[in-house]
SEBA-999243 format. One record per residue (C-alpha): residue in one letter; x, y, z. Coordinates in steps of 0.001 Angstrom, whole numbers, padded with zeros to 6 digits, always signed. Each point is the difference from the previous one (the first is absolute). Layout:
BEGIN
aXYZ...
END
This chain:
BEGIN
x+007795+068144+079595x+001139-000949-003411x+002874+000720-001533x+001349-000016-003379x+003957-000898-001139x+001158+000395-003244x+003373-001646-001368x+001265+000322-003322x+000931-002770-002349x-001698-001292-003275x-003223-002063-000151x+000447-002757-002544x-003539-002160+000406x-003656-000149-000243x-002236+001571+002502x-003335-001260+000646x-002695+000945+002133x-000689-003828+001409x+002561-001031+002968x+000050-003077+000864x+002762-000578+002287x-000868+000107+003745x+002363+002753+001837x+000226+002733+002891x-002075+001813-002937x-003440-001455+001013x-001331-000780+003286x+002473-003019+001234x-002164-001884+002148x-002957-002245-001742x-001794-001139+003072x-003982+000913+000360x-001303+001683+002923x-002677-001998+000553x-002984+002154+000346x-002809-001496-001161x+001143-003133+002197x-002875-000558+003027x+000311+001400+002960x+002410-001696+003092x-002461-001892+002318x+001919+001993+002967x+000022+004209-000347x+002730+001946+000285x+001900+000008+003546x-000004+003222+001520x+003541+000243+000345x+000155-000079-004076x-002574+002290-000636x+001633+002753+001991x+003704-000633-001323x-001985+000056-003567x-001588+003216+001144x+003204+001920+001324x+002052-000963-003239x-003034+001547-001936x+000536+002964+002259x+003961-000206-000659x-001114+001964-003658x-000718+002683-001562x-003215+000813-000434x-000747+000725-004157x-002571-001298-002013x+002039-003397-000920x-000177-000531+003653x-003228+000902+000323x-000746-003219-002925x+002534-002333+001303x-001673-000203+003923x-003655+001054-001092x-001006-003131+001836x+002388+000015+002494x-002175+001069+003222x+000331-000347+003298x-003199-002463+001564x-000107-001580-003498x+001787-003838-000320x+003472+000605-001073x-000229-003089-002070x-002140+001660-002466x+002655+003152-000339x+000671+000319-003828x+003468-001402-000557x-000289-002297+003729x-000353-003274+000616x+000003-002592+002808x+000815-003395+001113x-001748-003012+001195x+000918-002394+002423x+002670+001503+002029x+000176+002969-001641x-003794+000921+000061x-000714+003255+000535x+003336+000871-000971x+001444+002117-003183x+002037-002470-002524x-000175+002239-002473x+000023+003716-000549x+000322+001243-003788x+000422+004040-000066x+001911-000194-003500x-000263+002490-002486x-002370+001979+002042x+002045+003337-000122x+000394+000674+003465x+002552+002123+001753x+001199-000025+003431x+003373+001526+001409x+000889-003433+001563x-001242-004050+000427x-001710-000170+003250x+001649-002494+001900x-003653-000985+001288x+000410-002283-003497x+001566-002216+002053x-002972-000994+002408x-001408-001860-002652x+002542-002368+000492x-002818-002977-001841x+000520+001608-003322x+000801-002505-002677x-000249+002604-003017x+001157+004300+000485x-000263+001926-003276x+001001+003848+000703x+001747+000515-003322x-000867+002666-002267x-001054+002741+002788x+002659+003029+001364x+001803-000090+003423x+001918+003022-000571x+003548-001383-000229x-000613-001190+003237x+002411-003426+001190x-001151-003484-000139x-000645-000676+003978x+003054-001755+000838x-001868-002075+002634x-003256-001474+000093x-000490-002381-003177x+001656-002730+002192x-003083-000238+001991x-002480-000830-003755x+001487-003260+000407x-002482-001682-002146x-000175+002259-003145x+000774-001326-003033x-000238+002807-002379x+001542+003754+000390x-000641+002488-002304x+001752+003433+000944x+000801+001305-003942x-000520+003422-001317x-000880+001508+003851x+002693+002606-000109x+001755-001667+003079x+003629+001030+000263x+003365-001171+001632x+001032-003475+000898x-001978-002976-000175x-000291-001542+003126x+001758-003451-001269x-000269-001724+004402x-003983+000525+000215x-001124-000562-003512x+003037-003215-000285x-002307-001549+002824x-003063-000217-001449x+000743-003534-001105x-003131-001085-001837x+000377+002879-002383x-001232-000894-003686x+000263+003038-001403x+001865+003029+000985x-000370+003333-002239x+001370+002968+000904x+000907+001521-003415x-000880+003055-001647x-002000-000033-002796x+000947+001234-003162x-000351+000073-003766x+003160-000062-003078x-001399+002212-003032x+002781-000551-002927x-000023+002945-001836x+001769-000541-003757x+003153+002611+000336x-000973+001687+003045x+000796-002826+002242x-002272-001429+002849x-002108+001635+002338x-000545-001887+003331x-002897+001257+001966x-000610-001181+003261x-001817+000223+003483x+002729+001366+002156x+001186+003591+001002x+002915-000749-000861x+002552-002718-001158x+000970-002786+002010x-001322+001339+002968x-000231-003334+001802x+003319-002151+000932x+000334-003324+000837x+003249-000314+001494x+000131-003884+000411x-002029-002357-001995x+001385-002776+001516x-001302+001185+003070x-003121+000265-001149x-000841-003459-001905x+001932-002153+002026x-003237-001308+002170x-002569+000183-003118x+000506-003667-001009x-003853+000458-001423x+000887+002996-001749x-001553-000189-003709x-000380+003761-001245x+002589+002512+001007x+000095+003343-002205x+002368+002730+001587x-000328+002027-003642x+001984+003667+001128x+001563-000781+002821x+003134+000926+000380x+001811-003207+000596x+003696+001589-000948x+001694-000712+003190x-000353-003663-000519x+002962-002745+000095x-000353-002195-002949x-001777-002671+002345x-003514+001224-000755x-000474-002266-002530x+001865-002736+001957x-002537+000503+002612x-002688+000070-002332x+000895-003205-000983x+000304-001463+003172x-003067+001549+001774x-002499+000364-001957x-000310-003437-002149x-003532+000261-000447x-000389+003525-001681x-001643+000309-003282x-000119+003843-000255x+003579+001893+000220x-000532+003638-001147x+003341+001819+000983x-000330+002868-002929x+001606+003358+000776x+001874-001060+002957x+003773+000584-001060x+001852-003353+001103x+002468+000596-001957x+001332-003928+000040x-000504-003677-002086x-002356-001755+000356x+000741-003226+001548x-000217-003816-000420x-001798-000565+003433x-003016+001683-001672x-000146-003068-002133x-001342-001575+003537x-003633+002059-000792x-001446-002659-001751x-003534+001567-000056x+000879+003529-001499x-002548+001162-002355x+000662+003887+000054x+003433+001077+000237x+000410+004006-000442x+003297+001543+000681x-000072+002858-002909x+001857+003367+000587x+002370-001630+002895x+003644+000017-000694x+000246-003751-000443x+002998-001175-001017x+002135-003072-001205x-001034-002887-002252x-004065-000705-000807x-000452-003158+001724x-000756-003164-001824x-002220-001535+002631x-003062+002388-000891x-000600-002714-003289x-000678-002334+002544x-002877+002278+001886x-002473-002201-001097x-002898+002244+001793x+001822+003054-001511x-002949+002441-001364x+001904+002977+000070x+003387+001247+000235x+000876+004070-000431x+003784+000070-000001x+000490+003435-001835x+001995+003086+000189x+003012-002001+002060x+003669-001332-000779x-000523-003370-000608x+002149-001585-002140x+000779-003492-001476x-002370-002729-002386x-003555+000521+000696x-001144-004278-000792x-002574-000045-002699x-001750-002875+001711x-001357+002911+002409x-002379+001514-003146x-001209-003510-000105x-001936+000006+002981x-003995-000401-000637x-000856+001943+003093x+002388+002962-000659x-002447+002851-000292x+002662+002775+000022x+004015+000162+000031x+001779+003131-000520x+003492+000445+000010x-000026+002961-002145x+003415+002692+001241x+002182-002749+000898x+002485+000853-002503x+002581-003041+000918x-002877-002533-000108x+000385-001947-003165x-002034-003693-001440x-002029-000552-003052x-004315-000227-000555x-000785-003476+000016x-002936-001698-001507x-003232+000731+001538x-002121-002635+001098x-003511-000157-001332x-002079+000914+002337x+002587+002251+002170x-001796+002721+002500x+002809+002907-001027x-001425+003200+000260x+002992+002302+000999x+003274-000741-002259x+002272+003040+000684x+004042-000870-000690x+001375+003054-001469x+002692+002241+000671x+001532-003894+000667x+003123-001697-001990x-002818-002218-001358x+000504-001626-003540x-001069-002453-002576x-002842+000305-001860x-003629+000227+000915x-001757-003529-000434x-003084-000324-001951x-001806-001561+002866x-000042+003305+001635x-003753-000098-001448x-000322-002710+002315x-000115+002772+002496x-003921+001172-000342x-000551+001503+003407x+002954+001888-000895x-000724+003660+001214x+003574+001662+000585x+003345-000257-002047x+002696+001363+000435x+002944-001468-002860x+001880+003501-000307x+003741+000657-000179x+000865-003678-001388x+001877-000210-002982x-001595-002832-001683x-003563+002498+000564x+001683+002482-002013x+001081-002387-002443x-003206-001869-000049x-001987+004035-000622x+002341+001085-002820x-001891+000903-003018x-003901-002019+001883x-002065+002446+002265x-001165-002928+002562x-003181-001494-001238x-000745-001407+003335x-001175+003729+000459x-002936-001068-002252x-001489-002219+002788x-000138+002820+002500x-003829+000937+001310x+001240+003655-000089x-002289+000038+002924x+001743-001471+002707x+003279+001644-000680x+001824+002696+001669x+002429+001038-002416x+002511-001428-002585x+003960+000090+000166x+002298-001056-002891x+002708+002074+000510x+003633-000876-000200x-000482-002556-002964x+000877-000117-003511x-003152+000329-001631x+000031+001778-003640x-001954+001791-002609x-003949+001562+000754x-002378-001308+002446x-002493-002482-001623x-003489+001311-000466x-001414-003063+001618x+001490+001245+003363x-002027+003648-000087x-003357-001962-000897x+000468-002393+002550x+000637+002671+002400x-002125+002734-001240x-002118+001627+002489x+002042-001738+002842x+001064+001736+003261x+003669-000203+000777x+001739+001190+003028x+003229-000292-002155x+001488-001335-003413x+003717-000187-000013x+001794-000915-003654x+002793+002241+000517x+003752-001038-000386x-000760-002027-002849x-000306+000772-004255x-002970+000686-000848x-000408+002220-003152x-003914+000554-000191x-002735+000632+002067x-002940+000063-002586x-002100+002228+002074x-000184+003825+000792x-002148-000450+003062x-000119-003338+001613x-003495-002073-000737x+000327-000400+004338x+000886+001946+003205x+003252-000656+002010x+001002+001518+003452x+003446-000036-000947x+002128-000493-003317x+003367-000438-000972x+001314+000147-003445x+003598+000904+000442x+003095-001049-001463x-001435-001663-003091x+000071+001348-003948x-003871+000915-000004x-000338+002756-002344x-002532+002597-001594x-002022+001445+002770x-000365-000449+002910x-002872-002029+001319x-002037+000755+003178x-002690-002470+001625x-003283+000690-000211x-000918+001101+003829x+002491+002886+001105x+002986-002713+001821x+001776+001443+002708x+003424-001424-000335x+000976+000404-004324x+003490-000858-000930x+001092+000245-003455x+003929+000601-000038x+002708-001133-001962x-001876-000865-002956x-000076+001616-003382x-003633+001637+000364x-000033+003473-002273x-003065+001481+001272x-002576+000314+002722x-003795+000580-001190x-001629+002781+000388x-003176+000558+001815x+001060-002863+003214x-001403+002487+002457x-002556-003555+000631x+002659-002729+000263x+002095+002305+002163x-002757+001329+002498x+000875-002173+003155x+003967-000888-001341x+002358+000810+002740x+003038-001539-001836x+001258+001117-003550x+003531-001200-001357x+001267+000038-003438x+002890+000774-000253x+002948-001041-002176x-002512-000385-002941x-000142+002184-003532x-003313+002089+001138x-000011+003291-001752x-002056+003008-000142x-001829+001868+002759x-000327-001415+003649x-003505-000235-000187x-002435+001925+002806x-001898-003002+001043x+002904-000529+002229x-001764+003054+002296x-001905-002055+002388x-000229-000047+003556x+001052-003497+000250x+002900-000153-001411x+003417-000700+002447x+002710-001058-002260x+000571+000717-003600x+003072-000786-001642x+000597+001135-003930x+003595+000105+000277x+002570-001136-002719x-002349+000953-003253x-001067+002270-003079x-002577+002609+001675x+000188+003411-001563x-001915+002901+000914x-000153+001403+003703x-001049-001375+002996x-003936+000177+000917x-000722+002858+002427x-002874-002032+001297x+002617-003231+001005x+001250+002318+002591x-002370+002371+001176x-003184-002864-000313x+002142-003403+001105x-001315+000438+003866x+001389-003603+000687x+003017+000128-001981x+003391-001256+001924x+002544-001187-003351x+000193+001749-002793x+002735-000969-002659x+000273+001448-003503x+004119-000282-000143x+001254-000233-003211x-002772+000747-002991x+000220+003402-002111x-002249+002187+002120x+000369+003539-000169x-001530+002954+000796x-000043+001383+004490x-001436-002226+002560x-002992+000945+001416x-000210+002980+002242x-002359-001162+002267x-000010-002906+002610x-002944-000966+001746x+000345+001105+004008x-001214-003035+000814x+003141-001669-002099x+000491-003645+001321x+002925-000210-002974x+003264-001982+001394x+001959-000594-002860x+000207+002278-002990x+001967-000899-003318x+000506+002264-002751x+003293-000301-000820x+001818-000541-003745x-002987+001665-001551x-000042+003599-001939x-001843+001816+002877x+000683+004091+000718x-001123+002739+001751x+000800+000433+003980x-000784-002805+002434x-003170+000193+001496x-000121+001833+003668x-003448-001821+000513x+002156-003002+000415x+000225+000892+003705x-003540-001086+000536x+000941-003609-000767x+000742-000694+003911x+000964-003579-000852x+002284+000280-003108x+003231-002204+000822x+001351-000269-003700x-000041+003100-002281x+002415-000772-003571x-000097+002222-002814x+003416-000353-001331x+000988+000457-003495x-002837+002558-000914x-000105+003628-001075x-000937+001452+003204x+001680+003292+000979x-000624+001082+003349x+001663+001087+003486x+000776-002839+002453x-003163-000753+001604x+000549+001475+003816x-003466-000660+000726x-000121-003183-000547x+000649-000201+004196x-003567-000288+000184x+000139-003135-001119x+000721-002080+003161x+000257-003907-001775x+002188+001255-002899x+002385-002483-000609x+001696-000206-003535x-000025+003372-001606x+001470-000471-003401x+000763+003513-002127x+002843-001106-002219x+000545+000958-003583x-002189+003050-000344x+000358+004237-000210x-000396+000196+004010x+001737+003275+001068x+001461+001916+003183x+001798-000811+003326x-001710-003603+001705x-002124+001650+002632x-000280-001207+003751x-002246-002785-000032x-000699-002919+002552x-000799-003079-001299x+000862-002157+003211x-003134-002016+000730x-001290-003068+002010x-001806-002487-002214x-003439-000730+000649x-000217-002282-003000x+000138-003139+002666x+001553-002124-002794x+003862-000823+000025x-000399-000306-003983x-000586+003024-001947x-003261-000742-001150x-003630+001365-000696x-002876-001989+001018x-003946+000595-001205x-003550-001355+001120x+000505-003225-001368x+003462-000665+001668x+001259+000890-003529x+004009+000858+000279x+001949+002131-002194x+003150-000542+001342x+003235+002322-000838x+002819-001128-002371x+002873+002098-000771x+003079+000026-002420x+002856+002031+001578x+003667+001102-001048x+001957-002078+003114x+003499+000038+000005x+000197+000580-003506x-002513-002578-000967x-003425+000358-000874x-001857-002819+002178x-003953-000261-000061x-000924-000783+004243x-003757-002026+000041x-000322-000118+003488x+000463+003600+001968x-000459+000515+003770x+000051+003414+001646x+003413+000476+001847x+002775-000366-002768x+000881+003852-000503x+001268+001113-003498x+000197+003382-000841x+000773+001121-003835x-000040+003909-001256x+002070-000992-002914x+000427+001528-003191x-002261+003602+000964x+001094+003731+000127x-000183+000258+003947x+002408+002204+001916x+000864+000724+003009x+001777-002302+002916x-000628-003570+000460x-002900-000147+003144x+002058-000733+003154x-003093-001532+001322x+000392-003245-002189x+001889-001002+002675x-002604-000764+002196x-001391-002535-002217x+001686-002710+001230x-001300-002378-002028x+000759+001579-003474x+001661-002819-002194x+000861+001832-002924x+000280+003860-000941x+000418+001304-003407x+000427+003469-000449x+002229+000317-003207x-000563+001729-002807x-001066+003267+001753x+001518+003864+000730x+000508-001082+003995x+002689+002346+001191x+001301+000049+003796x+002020-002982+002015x-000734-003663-000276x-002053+000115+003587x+001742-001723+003002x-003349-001292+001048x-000087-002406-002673x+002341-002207+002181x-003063-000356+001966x-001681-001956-002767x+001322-003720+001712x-002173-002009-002714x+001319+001540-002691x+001208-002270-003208x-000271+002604-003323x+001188+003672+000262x+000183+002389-003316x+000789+003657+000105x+001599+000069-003140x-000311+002444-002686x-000739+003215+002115x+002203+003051+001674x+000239-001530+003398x+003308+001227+001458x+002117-000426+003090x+001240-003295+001379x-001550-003066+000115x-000687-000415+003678x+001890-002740+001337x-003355-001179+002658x-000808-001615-003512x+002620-002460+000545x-002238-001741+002912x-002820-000891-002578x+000944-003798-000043x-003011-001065-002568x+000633+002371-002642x+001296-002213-003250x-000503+002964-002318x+001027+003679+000264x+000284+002762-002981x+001362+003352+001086x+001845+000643-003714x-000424+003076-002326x-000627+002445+003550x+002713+002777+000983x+001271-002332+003275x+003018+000114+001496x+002046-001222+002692x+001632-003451+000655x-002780-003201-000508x-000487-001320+003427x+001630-003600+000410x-002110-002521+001244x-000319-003843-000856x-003744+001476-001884x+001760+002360-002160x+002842-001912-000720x-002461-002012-002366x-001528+002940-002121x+001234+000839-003057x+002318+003020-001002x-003413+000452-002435x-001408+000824+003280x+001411+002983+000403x+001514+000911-003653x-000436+003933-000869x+001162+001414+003289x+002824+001515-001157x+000911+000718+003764x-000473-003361+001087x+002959-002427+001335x+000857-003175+000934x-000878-003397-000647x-001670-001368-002134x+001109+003176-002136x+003658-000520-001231x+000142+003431+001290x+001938+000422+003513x-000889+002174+002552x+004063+001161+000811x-000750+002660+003054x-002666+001622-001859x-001701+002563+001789x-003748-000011+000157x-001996+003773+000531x-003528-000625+000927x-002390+002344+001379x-002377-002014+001990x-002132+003185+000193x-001211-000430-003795x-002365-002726+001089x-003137+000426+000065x-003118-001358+001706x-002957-000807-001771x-002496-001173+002534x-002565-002581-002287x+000447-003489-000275x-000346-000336-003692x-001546-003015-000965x+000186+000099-003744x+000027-002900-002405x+000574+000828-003281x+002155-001369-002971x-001758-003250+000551x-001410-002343-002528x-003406-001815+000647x-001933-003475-000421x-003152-000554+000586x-000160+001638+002777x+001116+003423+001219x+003088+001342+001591x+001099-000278+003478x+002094+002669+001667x-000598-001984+003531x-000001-003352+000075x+001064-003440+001464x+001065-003102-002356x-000647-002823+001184x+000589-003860-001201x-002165-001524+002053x+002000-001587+002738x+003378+001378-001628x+001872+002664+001962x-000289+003727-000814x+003690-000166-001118x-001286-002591-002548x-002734+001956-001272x+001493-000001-003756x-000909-003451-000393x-003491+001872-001261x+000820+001441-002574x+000373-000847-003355x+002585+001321-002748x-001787+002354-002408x+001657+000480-003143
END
């Protein structure tokens, strides 16, 4: 029943394996079941044994069932069930307290016979499976005297039923979160796992409903629920309800509002935990006066506005984290001696000053997170941190400087502190260091990032086999030889953008490997046989732009799980492999600018995911063939991207000729359509079919021998902003259905053999006469030459059909990433018609 998310952003802090702060992540409720308490003088009543029995009945039967109600049998004094217990007085013989949690069980449904035990002080059924199954929306009115309610992680679905639970009125503690754990993961983002099937799963659709009777109320986590379609008077009615709670844990539950000044009323608070849920508006002041306040997890919001430094001051603060509020600014006070700070964690914040000295004053201090301010990079240039000397390289997770200042080589100290230590990850990149001082690493790490810094020499590799390396944009010249070792388990190789020269080396032929990226280099030589036909878990491949030569590899594995392949700007000959067609899953195939001469690849219609097939600027010959290239994605992602085992992304980046700019797009998506054949020796008729691609932004076929009429279908093409057909032996008129396209801003149709009148239309009255310059039979405006009563002879019969939908995208230049013949830009929230705001002028 878990699940794992993944969302991308940097990591900027320390990870360590010691949590401290009390969230849906651990079992909410603290209360003891009692069992080694004596026995009730009165047995179980009848009545409760057999409601006990028929809810036992209610699941399935598996061996955690089989544990959980080992002693649960029928004759035998209920009292003494594991995970029961009764009453005196009144209530003798009767259940107060039943405590199934965490026992794994799975039922299709809650038995409403629950509800018989109407004596029960205490119900624990979190952490067990009911299928999606509803809440029952009746029936928890009638457990009039329970005081604590612990529904989380069951895998119930729908609405919470706000009128039964809202009347238990000596509720305590109410918990009917999902549990789940936040893994920051340096570059890669954060992975979210949780126990759910799948997100949000569980509404509440009135929170005021639901606390307005729980005056006692003093734990309430609701962590993933979807509390969306809430009016800004939850919190209101937080404050006005619920006066005694100590424990609010709203994380994950999208309300999407402030938070506001009637929460100040919650004198007692010692855990607030709203993380990950849209808050908005100004950080309020009143949480310096929380005088119980242990806790407070305010990250990944919109908050905004002076965070007090009297807050930082508080001796019984264990953990505040405001980390990914970006309009959250304030200053570090001085620590108190004798302050209980464990978690610090303000980056990614507007955050400045300097860091005080009595920041040693901090020595339970277990988590810090100081990234992204400018007075840290300031206060790191030229001085690796020597707090990093008091680390017990024991207790920590991993190690992220990144984004800083910091200058020159590593200091030695750092490796022998660290030397045989086990990271998950070490993250110095985007800084300036020169020097590493070591070949292999003296330790292991999971995951390590180098990139964008001057390191130079060669390349160093840690000393277990790290799955997730990343090296680029450095000035490295070499990698060792003889890594097969250090790369054994690696999954993730990028280095790129560096000065590596020489051979690619053949210790990249593992099985393991999902992702390596070499692109932008010196490599000579050809490429390794064995990286094609060996690579069984190979998905990115990216050698674009080094000095390879030589003819790719004839054979491809048939079991080829290859979806992007890179060659292009290289030296490479020969013919293009036809074993290509057993790589099922290819989406991205560029080998511009080589030497290859071969026929246009027909049979590349095997390929049913092919996406971006880039063939420009080489010797490729003949008549384009009839090939289909129209496919459904399957990728499931709305980004172009690759992922790997270890939710490692490679995501797509693309420079493109637009409009007559180059622009570099970082963020693709999958529906944008742009089509470019430019600058080739292809013949024939421009594809009437690309008329059914209604989605096609841009199409640039210039710089061909196309011969035939500009295709009346193009009119079809209602999205269409960029249109070039110049620079062939088109002929005929130019069809005036191409008037109706209301979004195209840029049209070439000069140096063809058109003639006829240029239709009139508001569109075309702001093109250019270079649009249509060297059409000597052309007339009208915006040519100074007039049409008079010129008579136009055009045999409609010389068209001709050419029934492919050509998806071609060549005479493109490329980033880091690959081309993109389909695609969708997006800008995050910004219209399609806005999707330029991506790019970036490339000079």
């Amino acid at each position: 029943m878990t699940r794992y998310k993944l969302l991308f952003m940097p990591l900027l802090l320390l990870l360590h394996t010691q949590l401290v702060v009390p969230s849906s992540s651990a079992t909410s409720a603290t209360y003891t079941n009692h069992t080694g308490a004596p026995p009730p003088a009165v047995p179980c009543m009848p009545d409760q044994a057999s409601a006990l029995l028929r809810l036992k009945r209610s699941f399935s039967v598996t061996n955690k069932s089989v544990i959980a109600f080992r002693s649960w049998n029928a004759g035998e004094d209920c009292c003494r069930w594991a995970g029961v217990r009764c009453g005196g007085g009144a209530d003798g013989g009767r259940v107060t307290w039943l405590d199934l949690g965490d026992r794994g069980l799975k039922s299709g449904h809650l038995d409403q016979v629950i509800f018989k035990l109407n004596s029960l002080e205490y119900l624990n059924l979190g952490g067990n499976d009911f299928n999606l199954s509803e809440i029952p929306s009746t029936g928890f009115e009638q457990l009039s005297k329970l005081t604590h309610l612990n529904l989380s992680s069951s895998n119930f679905a729908g609405q919470v039923p706000v009128h039964s639970i809202g009347q238990l009125t000596n509720l305590i503690s109410l918990d009917l979160s999902f549990r789940f754990k936040v893994t920051e993961l340096f570059d890669m983002g954060y992975l979210y796992t949780g126990a759910y099937s799948h997100e949000w799963q569980l509404v509440l659709p009135n929170l005021t409903a639901l606390v307005a009777n729980l005056s006692n109320l003093e734990e309430l986590r609701l962590g993933f629920l979807d509390l969306s379609h809430q009016e800004a008077d939850w919190c209101n009615a937080l404050g006005m309800y619920t006066q005694n709670l100590r424990v609010l844990s709203l994380p994950f539950c999208w309300l999407s509002s402030p938070i506001c000044g009637s929460l100040s009323n919650l004198r007692s608070l010692s855990v607030i935990d709203m993380q990950f849920s849209g808050l908005t508006g100004r950080s309020p002041d009143f949480f310096a006066n929380l005088s119980s306040l242990s806790v407070l997890q305010l990250s990944f919001n919109h908050l905004e506005g002076w965070v007090p430094p009297l807050i930082f001051q508080n001796k019984k603060l264990v953990a505040i984290d405001l980390h990914r509020n970006v309009g959250l600014s304030g200053t570090l006070p001085d620590f108190p001696i004798g302050s209980s700070l464990e978690i610090l964690l303000v980056g990614h914040t507007n955050f400045s000053g300097t860091i005080p000295s009595s920041i040693s004053n901090l020595k339970s201090l277990k988590k810090l997170g100081l990234d992204e301010w400018f007075f840290w990079r300031v206060a790191l240039n030229n001085r690796f941190p020597n707090i990093l000397k008091h680390l017990n390289k024991n207790e920590v997770n991993g190690i992220d400087l990144s984004h800083n200042h910091i200058q020159g080589a590593i200091p030695h100290w750092a490796w022998e502190n660290w030397k045989d230590a086990q990271f998950f990850f070490l993250n110095l990149s985007h800084n300036e260091f020169t020097n590493v001082g070591y070949n292999i690493f003296p330790f292991g790490v999971e995951m390590l990032d180098l990139s964008f810094n001057k390191f130079e020499g060669p390349i160093p590799l840690p000393q277990n086999s790290g799955t997730v390396l990343d090296y680029s944009n450095n000035r490295f010249l070499s990698i060792p030889p003889n890594i097969s070792t250090q790369l054994r388990d690696t999954a993730y190789f990028k280095a790129s953008r560096n000065n590596i020269s020489g051979d690619i080396p053949t210790s990249f032929c593992t099985n393991k490997l999902q992702f390596l990226d070499l692109s932008f280099n010196f490599f000579s030589g050809s490429i390794p046989p064995c990286l094609i036909e060996v690579a069984g878990a190979l998905q990115v491949l990216n050698l674009k732009q080094n000095q390879l030569h030589g003819e790719l590899p004839h054979y491809f594995n048939e079991s080829c799980t290859l979806e992007a392949l890179d060659f292009s700007d290289n030296r490479i000959e020969g013919n293009l492999p036809r074993y290509l067609a057993s790589c099922r899953k290819l989406e991205v195939l560029d080998i511009q600018n080589n030497h290859m001469a071969d026929s246009f690849p027909c049979w590349m219609s095997a390929l049913p995911r092919l996406q971006v097939l880039v063939l420009k600027s080489n010797k490729f010959f003949g008549q384009v063939a009839p090939s289909s290239m129209m496919i459904d994605s399957v990728n499931g992602t709305s980004v172009m991207e690759y992922k790997g085992d270890k939710k490692r992304v490679y995501q797509v980046t693309t420079v493109l000729t637009y409009k007559g700019s180059t622009m570099r797009i970082d963020k693709i998506l999958r529906t944008f359509v742009f089509i470019d054949v430019s600058n080739n020796a292809f013949h024939g008729s421009v594809p009437k079919a690309i008329g059914e691609l209604v989605l096609l932004n841009t199409l640039n076929m210039s710089h061909n021998s196309l011969t035939g009429l500009v295709p009346t279908q193009l009119s079809h093409l209602n999205q269409m902003e960029a249109l070039d057909l110049s620079s062939n032996e088109l002929s005929g008129v130019i069809p005036q259905e191409l008037a109706s396209l209301h979004f195209l801003t840029t049209l070439n149709l000069s140096y063809n053999r058109l003639v006829g009148r240029i239709p009139e239309s508001t569109q075309f009255s702001t093109f250019s006469n270079s649009s249509f310059l060297g059409n000597d039979g052309l007339c009208g405006p915006p040519l100074s030459k007039g049409c008079d009563n010129m008579t136009l002879n055009v045999t409609l019969s010389d068209r001709k059909s050419i029934d492919i939908v050509l998806f071609l995208f060549s005479g493109l230049g490329f980033g880091l990433g690959f081309a993109i013949a389909i695609a969708i830009v997006i800008a995050w929230g910004v219209p399609i018609r806005k999707w330029l705001l991506l790019g970036q002028g490339v000079p």
